[in-house]
GUVODREN-270426 format. One record per residue: x, y, z of N, C-alpha, C in turn; residue in three letters. Coordinates in steps of 0.001 Angstrom, whole numbers, plus 524288, in hexadecimal, padded with zeros to 5 digits. Layout:
<nodes>
<node n_c1="X" n_c2="Y" n_c3="Z" ca_c1="X" ca_c2="Y" ca_c3="Z" c_c1="X" c_c2="Y" c_c3="Z" aa="ALA"/>
...
</nodes>
This chain:
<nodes>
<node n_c1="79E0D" n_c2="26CA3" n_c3="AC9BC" ca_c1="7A0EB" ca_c2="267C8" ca_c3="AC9FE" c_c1="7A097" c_c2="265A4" c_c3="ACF8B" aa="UNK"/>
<node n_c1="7A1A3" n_c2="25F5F" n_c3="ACFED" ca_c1="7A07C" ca_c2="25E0D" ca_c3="AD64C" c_c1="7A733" c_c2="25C96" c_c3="AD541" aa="UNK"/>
<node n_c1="7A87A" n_c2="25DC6" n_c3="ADA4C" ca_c1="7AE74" ca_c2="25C2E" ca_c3="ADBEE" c_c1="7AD2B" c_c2="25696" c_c3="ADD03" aa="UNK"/>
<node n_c1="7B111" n_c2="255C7" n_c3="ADE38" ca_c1="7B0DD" ca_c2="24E71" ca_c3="AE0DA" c_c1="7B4B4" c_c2="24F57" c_c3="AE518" aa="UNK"/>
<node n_c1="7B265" n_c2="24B41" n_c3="AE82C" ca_c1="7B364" ca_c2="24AEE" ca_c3="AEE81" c_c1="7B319" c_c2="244AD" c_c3="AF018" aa="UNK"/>
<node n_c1="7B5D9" n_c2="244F9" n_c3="AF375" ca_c1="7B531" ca_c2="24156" ca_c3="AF8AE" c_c1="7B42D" c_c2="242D9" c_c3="AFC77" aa="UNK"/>
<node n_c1="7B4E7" n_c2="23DEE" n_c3="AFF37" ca_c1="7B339" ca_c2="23FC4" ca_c3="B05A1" c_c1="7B6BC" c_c2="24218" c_c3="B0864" aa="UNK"/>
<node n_c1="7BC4B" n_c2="2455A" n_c3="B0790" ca_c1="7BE71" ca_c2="24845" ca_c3="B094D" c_c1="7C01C" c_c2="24E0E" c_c3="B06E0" aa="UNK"/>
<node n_c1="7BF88" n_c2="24CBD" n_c3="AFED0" ca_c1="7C1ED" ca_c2="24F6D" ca_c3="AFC35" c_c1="7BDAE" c_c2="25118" c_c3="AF865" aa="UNK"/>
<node n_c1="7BE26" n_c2="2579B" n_c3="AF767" ca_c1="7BBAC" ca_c2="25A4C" ca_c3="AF33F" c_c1="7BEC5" c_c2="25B63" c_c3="AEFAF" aa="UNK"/>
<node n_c1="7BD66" n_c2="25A2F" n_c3="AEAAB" ca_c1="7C2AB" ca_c2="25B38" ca_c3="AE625" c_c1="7BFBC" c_c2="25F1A" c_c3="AE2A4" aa="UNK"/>
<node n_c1="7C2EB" n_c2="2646F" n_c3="AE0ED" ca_c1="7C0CA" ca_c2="266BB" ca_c3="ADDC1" c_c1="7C5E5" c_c2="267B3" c_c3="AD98E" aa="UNK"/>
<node n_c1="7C3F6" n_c2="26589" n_c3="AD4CC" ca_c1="7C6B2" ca_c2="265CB" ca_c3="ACF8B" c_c1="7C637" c_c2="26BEB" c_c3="ACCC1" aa="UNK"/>
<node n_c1="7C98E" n_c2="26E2E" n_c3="ACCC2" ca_c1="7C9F2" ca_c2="27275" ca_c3="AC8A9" c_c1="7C96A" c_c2="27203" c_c3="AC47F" aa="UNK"/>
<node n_c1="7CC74" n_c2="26CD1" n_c3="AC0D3" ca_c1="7CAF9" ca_c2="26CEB" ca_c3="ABD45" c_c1="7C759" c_c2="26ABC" c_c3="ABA99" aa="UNK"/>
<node n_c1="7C3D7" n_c2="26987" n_c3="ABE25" ca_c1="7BE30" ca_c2="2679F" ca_c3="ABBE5" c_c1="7BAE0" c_c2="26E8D" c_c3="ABBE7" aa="UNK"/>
<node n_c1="7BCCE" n_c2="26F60" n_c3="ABF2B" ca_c1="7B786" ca_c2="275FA" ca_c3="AC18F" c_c1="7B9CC" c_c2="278B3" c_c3="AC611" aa="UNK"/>
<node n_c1="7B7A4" n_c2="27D19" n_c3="AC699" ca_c1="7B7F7" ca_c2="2801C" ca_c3="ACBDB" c_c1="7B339" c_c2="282B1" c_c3="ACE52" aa="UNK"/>
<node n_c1="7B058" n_c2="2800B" n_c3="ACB88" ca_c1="7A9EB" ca_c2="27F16" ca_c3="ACFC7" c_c1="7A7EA" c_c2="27A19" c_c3="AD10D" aa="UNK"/>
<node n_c1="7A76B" n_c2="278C5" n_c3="AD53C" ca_c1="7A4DF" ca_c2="27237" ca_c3="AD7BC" c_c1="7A22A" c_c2="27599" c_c3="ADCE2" aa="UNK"/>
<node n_c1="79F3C" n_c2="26EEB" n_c3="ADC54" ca_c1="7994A" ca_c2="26F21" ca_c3="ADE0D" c_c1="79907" c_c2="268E6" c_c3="AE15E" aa="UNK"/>
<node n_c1="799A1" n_c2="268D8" n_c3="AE6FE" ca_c1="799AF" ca_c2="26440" ca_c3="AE903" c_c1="79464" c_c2="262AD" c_c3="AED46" aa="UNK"/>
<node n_c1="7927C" n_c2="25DC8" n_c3="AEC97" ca_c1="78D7D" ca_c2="25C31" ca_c3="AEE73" c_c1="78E90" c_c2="25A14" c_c3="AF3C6" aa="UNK"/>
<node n_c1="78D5B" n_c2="25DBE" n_c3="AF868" ca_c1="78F6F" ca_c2="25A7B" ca_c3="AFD04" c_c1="78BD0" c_c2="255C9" c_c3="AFF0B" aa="UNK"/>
<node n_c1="78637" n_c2="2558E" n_c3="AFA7D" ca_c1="7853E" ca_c2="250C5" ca_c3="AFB4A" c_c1="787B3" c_c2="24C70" c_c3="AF948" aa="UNK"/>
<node n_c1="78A40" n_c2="24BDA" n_c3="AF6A9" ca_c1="78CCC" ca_c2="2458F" ca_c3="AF3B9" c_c1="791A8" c_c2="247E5" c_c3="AF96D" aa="UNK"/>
<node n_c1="79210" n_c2="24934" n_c3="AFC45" ca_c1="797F9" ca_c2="247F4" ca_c3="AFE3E" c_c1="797F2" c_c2="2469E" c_c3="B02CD" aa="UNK"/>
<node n_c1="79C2B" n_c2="2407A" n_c3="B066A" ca_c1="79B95" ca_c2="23F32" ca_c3="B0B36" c_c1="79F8F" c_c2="2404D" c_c3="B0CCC" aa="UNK"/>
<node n_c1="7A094" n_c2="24349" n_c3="B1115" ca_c1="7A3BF" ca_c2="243CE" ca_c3="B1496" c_c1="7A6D2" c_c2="24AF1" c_c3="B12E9" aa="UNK"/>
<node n_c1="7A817" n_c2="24A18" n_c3="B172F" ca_c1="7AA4E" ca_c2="2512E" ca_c3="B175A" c_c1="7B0CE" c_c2="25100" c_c3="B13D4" aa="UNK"/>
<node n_c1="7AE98" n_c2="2553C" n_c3="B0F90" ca_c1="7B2C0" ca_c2="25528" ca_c3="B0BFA" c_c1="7B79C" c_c2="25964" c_c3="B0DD8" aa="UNK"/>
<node n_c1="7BDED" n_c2="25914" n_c3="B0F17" ca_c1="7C038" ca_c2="25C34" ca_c3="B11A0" c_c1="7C345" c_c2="25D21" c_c3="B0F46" aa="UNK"/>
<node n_c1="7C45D" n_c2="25C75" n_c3="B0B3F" ca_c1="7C8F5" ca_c2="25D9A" ca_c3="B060E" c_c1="7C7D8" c_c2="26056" c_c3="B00B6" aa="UNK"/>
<node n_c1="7C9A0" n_c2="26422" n_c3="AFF2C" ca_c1="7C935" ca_c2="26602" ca_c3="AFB95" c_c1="7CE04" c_c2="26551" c_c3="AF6BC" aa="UNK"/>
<node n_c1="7CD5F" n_c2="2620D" n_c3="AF310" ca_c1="7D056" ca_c2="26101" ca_c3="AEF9B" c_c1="7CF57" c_c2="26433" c_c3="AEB4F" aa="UNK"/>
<node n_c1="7D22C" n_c2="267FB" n_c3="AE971" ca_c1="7D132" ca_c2="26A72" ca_c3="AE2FF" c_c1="7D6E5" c_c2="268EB" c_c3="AE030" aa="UNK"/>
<node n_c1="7D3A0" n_c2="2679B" n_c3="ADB92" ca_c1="7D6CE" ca_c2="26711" ca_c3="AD89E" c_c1="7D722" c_c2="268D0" c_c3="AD3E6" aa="UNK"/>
<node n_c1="7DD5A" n_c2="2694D" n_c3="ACFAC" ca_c1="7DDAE" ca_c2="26B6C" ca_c3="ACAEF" c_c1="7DC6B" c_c2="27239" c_c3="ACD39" aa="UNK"/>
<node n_c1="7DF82" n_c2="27329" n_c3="ACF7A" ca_c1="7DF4E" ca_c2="279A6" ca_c3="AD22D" c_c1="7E282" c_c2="27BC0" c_c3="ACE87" aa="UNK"/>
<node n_c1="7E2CC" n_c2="27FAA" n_c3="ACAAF" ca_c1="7E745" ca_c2="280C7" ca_c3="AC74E" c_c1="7EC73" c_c2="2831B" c_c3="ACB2D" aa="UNK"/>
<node n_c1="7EFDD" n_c2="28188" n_c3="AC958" ca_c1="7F48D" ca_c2="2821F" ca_c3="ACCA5" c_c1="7F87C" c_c2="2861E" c_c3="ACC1F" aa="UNK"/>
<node n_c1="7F695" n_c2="288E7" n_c3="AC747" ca_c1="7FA04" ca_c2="28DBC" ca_c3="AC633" c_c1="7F9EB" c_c2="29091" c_c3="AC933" aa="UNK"/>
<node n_c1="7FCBE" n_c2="2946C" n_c3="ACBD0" ca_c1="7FE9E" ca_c2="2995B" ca_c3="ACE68" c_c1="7FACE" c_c2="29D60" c_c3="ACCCF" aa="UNK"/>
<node n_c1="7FA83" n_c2="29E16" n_c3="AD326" ca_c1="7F5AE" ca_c2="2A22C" ca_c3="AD252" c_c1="7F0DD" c_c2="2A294" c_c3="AD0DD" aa="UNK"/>
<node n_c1="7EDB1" n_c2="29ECD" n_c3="AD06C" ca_c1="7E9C5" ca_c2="29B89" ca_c3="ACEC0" c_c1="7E63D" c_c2="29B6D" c_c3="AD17E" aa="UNK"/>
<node n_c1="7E23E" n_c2="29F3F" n_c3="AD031" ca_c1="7DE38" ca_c2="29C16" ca_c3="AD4FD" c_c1="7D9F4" c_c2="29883" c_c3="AD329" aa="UNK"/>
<node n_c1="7D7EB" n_c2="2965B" n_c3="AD601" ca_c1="7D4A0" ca_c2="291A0" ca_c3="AD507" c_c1="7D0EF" c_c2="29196" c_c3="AD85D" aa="UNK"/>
<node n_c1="7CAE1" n_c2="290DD" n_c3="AD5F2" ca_c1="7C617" ca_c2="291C6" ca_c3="ADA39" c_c1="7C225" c_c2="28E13" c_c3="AD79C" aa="UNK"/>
<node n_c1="7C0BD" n_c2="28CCA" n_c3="ADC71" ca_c1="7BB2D" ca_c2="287E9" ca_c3="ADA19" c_c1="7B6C2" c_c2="288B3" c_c3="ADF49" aa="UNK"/>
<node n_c1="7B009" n_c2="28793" n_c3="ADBBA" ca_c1="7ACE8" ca_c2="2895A" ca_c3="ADEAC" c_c1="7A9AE" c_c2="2829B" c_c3="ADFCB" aa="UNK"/>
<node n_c1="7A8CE" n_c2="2835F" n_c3="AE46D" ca_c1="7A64A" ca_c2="27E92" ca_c3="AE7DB" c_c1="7A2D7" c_c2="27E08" c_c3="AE9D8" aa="UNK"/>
<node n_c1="79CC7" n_c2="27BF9" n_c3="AE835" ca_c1="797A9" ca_c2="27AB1" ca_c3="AE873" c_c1="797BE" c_c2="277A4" c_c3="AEC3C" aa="UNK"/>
<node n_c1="795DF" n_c2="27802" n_c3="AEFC6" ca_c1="7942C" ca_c2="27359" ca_c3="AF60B" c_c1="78EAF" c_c2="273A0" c_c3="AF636" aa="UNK"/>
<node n_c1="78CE4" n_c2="26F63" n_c3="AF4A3" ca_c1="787D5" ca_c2="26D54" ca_c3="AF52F" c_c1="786F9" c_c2="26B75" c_c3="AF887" aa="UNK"/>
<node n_c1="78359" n_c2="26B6B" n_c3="AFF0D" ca_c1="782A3" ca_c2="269C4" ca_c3="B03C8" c_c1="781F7" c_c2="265EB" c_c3="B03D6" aa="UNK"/>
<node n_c1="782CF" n_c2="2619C" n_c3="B0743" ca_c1="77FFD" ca_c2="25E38" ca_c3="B074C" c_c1="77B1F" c_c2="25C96" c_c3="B0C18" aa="UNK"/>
<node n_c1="7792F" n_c2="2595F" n_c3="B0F0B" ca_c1="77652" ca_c2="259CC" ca_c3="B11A8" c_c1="776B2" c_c2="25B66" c_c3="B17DC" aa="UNK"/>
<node n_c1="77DD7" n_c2="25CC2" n_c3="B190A" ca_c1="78131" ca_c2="25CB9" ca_c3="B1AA9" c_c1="78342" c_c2="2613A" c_c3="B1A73" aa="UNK"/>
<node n_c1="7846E" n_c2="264DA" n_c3="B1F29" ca_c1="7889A" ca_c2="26A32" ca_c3="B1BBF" c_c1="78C9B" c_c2="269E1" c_c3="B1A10" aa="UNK"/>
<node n_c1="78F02" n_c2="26A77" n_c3="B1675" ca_c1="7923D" ca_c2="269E3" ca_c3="B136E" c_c1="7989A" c_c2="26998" c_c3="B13E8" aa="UNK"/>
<node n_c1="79887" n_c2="26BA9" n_c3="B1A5B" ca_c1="79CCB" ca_c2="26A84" ca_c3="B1D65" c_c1="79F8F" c_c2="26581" c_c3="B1DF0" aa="UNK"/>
<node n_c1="799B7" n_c2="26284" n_c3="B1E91" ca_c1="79A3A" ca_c2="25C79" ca_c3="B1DCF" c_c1="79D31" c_c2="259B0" c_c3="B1A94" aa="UNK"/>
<node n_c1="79CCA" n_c2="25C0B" n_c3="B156E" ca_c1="79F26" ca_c2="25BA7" ca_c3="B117A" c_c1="7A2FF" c_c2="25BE9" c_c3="B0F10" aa="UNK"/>
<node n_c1="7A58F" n_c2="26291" n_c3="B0D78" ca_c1="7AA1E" ca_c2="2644E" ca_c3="B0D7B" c_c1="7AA78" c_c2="2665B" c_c3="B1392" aa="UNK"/>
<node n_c1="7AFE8" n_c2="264E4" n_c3="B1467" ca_c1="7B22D" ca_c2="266D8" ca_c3="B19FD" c_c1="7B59D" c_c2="26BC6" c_c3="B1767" aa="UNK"/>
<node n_c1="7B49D" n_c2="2709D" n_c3="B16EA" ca_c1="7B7A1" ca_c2="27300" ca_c3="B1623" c_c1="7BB08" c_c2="27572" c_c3="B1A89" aa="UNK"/>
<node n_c1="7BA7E" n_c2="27478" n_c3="B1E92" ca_c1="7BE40" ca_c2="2762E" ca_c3="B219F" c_c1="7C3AE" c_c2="270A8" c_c3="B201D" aa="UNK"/>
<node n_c1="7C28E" n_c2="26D8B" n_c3="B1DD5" ca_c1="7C73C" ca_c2="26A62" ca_c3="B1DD4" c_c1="7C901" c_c2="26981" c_c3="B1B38" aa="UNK"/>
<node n_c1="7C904" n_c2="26BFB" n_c3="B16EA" ca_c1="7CBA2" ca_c2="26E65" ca_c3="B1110" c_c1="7CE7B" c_c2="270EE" c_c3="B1129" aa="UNK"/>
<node n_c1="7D3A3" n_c2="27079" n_c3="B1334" ca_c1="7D955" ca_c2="2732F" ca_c3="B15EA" c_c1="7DB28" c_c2="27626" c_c3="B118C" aa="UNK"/>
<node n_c1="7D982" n_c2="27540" n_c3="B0B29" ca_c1="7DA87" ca_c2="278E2" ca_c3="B07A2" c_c1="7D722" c_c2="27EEF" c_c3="B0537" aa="UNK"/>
<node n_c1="7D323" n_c2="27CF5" n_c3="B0988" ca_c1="7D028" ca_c2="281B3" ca_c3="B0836" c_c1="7CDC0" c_c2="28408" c_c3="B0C65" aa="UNK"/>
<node n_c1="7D115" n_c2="28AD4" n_c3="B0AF6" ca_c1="7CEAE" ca_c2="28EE4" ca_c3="B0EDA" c_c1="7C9FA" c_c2="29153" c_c3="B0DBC" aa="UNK"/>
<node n_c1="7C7B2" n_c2="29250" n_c3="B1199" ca_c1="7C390" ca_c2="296E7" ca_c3="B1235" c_c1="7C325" c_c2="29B20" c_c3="B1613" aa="UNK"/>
<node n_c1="7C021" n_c2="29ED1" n_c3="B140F" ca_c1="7BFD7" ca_c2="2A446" ca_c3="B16E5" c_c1="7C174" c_c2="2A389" c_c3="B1E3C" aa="UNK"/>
<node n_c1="7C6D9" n_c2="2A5F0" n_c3="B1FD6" ca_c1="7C873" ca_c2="2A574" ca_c3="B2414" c_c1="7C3F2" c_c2="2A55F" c_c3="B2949" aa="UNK"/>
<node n_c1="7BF5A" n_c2="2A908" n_c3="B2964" ca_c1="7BCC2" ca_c2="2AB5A" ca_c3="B2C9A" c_c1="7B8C5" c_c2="2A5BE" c_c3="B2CAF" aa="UNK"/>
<node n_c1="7B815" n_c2="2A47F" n_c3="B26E7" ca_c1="7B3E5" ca_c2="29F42" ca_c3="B28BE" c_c1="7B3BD" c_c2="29B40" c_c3="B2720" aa="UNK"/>
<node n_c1="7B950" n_c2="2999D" n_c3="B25CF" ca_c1="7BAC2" ca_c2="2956F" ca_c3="B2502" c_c1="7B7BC" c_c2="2915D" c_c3="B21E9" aa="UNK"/>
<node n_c1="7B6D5" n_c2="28C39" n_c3="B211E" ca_c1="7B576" ca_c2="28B96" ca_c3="B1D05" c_c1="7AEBF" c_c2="28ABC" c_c3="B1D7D" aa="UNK"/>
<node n_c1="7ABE5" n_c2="289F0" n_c3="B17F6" ca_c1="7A721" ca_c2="28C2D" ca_c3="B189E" c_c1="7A0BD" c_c2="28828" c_c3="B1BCF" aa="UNK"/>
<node n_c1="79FC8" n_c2="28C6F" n_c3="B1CDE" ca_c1="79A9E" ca_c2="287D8" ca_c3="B1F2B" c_c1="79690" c_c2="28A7C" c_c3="B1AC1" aa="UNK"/>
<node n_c1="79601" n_c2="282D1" n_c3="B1AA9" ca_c1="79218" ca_c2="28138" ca_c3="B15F0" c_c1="78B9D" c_c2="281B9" c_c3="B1729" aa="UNK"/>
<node n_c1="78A77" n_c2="282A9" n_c3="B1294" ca_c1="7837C" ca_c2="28086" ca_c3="B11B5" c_c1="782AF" c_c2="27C66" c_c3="B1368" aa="UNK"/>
<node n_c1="77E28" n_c2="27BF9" n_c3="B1968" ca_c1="77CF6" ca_c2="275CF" ca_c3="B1ADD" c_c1="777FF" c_c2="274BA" c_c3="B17A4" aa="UNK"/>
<node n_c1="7743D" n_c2="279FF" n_c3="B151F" ca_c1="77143" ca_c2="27600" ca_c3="B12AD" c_c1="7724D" c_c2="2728F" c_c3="B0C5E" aa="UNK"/>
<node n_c1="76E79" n_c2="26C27" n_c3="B0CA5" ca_c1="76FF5" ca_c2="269F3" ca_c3="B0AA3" c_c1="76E9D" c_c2="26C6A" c_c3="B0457" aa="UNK"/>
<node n_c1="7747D" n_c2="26A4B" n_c3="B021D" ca_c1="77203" ca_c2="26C9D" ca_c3="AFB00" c_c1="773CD" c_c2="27354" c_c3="AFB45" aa="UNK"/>
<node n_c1="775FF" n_c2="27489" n_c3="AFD9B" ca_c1="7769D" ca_c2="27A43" ca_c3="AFBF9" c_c1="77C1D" c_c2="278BA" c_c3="AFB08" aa="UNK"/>
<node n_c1="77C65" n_c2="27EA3" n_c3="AF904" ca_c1="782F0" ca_c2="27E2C" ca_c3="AF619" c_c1="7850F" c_c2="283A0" c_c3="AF691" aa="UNK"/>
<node n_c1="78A60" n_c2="283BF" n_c3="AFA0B" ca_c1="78F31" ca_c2="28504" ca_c3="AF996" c_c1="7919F" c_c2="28607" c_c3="AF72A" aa="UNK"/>
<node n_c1="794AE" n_c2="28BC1" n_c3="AF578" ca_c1="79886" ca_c2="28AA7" ca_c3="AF13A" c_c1="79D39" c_c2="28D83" c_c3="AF48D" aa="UNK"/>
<node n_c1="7A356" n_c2="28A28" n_c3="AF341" ca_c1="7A8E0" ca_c2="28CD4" ca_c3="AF57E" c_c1="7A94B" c_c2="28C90" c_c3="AF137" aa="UNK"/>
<node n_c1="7AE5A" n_c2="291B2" n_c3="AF016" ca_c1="7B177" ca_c2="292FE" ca_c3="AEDA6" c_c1="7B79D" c_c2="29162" c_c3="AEE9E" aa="UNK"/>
<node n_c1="7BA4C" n_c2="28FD9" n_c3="AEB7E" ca_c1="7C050" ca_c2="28EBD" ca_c3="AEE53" c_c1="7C42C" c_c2="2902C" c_c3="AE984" aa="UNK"/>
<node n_c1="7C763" n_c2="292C9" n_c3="AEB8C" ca_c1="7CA02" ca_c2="295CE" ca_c3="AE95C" c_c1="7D169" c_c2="295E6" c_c3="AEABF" aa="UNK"/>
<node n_c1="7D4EA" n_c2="29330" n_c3="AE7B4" ca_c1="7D8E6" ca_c2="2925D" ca_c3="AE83F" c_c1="7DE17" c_c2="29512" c_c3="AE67F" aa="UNK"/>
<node n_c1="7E1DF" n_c2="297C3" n_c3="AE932" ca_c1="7E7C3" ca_c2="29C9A" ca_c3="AE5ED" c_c1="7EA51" c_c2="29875" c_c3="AE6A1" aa="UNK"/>
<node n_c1="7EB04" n_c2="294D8" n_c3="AE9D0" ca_c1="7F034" ca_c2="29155" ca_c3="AE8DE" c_c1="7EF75" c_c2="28C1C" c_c3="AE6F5" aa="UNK"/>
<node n_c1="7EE1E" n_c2="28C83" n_c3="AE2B4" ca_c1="7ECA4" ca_c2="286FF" ca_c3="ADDF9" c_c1="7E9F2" c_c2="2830F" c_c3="AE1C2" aa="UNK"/>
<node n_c1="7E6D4" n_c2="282F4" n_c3="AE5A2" ca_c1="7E485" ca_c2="27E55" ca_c3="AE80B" c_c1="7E656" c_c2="27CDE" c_c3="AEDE2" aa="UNK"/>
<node n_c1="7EA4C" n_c2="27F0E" n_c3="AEEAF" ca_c1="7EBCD" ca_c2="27D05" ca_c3="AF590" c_c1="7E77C" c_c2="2807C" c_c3="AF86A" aa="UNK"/>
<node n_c1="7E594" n_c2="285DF" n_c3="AF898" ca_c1="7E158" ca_c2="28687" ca_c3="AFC0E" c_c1="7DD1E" c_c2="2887D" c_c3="AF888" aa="UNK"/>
<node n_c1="7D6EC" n_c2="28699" n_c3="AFB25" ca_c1="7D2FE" ca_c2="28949" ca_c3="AF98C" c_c1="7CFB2" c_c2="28DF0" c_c3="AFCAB" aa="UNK"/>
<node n_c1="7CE73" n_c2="29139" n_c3="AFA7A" ca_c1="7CB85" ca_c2="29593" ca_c3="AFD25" c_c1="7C64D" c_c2="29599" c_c3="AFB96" aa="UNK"/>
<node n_c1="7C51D" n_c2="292FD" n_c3="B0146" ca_c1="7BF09" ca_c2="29169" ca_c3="AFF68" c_c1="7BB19" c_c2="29874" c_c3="B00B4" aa="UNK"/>
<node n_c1="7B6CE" n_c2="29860" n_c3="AFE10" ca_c1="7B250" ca_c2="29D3D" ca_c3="AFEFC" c_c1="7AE21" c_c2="29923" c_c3="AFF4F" aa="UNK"/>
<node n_c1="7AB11" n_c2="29A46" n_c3="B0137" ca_c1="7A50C" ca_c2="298BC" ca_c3="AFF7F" c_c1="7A2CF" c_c2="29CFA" c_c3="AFC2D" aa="UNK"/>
<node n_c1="7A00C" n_c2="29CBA" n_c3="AF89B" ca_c1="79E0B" ca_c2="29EA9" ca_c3="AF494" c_c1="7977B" c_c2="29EB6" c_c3="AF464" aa="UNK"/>
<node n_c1="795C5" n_c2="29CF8" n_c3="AF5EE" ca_c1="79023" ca_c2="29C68" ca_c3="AF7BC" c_c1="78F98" c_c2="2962C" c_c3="AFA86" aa="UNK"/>
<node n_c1="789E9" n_c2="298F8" n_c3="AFE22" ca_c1="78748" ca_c2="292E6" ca_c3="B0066" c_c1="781A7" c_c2="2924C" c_c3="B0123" aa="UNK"/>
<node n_c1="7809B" n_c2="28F6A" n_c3="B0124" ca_c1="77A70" ca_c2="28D3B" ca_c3="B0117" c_c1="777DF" c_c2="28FCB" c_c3="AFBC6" aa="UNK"/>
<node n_c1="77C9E" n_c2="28E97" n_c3="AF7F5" ca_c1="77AE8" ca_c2="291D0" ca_c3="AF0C1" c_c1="77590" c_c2="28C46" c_c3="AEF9B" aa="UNK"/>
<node n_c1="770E2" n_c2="28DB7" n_c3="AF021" ca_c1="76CCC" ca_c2="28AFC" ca_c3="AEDAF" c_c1="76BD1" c_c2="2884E" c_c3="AE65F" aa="UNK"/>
</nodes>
């Protein structure tokens, strides 16, 4: 599935899927928000969705700013991830949520997957 975005905001719907796949060529400007939505809200719940980053000609930093996604952590030691600069390769994070959607725990899961 492709999420939909603007030029500040990435939205990922649960209840469409919990796998997307985003083209950092269709996208201008550095995206710094992470919006999910339809997170199930019951107690104790966890909730995980997997995230395709397709390069663009550009490293992908360019793109998503994940350092400025104030809802989502990553691994303390290296904070959040450096991307595939070549163009067309693809990225995959994992994000993974215990408190219905206020924080994400991002992994990277593979990079430069051909």
């Amino acid at each position: 599935r492709n999420p939909s975005y603007n030029s500040t905001n990435l939205y990922i719907d649960l209840a469409v899927g919990y796998i997307w796949r985003i083209d950092c060529n269709n996208i201008s400007g550095a995206i710094g928000t992470l919006t999910v939505q339809n997170v199930p809200s019951t107690a104790n719940i966890v909730s995980s969705f997997l995230l395709g980053v397709i390069q663009g000609p550009s490293p992908a930093s360019n793109y998503l700013n994940w350092s400025a996604m104030s809802n989502v952590k990553w691994n303390a030691s290296t904070g959040a991830p450096t991307v595939t600069t070549t163009d067309n390769a693809v990225d995959y994070f994992s994000f993974t949520t215990w408190d219905n959607g206020t924080t994400w725990y991002g992994t990277t899961v593979g990079q430069d997957i051909k």
